[in-house]
Structures are given as C-alpha cells and as structure tokens.
C-alpha positions in Angstrom: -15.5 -4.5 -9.2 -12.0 -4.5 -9.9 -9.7 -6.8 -10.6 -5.8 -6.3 -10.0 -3.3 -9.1 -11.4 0.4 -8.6 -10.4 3.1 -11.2 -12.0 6.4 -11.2 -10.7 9.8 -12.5 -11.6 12.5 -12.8 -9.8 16.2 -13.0 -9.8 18.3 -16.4 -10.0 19.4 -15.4 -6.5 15.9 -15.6 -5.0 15.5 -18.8 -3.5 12.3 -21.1 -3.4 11.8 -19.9 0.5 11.9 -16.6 -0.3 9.2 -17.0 -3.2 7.0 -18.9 -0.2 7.8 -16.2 2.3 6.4 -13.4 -0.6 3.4 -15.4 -1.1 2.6 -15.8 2.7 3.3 -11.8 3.2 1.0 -10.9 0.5 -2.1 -13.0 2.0 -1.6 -11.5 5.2 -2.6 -7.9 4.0 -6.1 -8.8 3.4 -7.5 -7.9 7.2 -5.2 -4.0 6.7 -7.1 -3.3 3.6 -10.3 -1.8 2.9 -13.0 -3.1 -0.2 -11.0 -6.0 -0.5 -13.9 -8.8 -2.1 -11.0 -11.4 -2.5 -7.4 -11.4 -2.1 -5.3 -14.7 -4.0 -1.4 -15.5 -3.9 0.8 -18.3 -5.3 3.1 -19.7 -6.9 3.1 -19.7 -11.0 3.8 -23.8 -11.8 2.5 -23.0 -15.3 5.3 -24.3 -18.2 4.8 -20.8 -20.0 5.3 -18.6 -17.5 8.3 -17.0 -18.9 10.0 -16.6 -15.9 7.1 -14.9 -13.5 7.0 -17.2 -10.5 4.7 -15.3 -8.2 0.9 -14.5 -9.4 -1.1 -12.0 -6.9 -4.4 -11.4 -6.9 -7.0 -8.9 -5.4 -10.3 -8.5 -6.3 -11.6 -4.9 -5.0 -15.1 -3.3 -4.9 -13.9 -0.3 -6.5 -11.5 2.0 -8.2 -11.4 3.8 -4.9 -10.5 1.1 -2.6 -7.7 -0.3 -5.7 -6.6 4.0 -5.1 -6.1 3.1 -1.6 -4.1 0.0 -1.9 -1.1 1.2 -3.3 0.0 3.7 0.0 -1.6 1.4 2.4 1.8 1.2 4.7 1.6 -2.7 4.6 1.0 -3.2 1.3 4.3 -1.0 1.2 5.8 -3.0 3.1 5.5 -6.6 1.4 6.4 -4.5 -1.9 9.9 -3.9 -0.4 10.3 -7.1 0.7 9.6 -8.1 -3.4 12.5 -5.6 -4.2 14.6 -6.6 -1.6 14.5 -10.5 -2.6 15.1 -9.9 -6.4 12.4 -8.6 -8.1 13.6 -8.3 -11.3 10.1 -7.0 -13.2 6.5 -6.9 -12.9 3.4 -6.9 -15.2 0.3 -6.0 -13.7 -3.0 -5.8 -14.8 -5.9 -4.1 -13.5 -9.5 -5.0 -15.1 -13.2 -4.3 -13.9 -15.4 -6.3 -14.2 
C-alpha cells in the first residue's frame, strides 16, 4: 500500500470558506478514483504547522493506482481550484507501507 500526504498553504487572501470548500472538494473524489483503500481531508489546527492549513490524505493499494491519480480529470480539477484560491506551496509525501 501507499500512502500519499499532501500539505498545503495558502495565501493571506484565501479565506476560511475557501479552505472548507478545498477540503469538501478533495473528499468528494474518492467514488472517481480507482485503488483508493482510504481517502482523509482537513484542516491543519496543529500550533506548528508553519503555515500549511490543509492536510490530504489517500491511502492507495498500489503504485499503479497512486500513477493514476494524478491525470484522473477530477483530481485535476480540485488541484485548480487549490491554485486558483491561493495556493502558495505544497509538500507532499508519498510512503508505502
């Protein structure tokens, strides 16, 4: 299995219903995509954060379906919303476990 962990901070311009609204779009790709085991989304309330407000989770069965994920067209989709409310950067990890 595979683990993929995407932090994500945002610009001072992004506003708290926007954050919501990215959390909400992200949990709603888990019926579009395939060898999903678990798909997580919230916001980061955690004092050392340093600055990354939005934690994403998806646990997959394999590097193939993680492969997949990226072009999936709504997966695309919620990722231009993230740019188009303010991401400012991103660290993602990808483990297996």
């Amino acid at each position: 299995m595979i683990d993929h962990i995407v932090l994500v901070k945002f610009g001072e311009s992004t506003t708290q219903e926007q954050l919501s609204e990215v959390v909400t779009r992200f949990k709603a790709l888990k019926p579009h995509l395939t060898g999903i085991v678990d798909l997580q989304a919230g916001l980061n309330f955690s004092e050392k954060n340093q600055g990354y407000q939005v934690v994403l989770s998806v646990r997959f069965e394999d590097r193939a379906a993680l492969e997949a994920y990226g072009p999936n067209p709504q997966h695309q989709e919620v990722a231009a919303y993230i740019r188009e409310v303010g991401r400012v950067d991103s660290i993602v990890v990808d483990i297996e476990i």
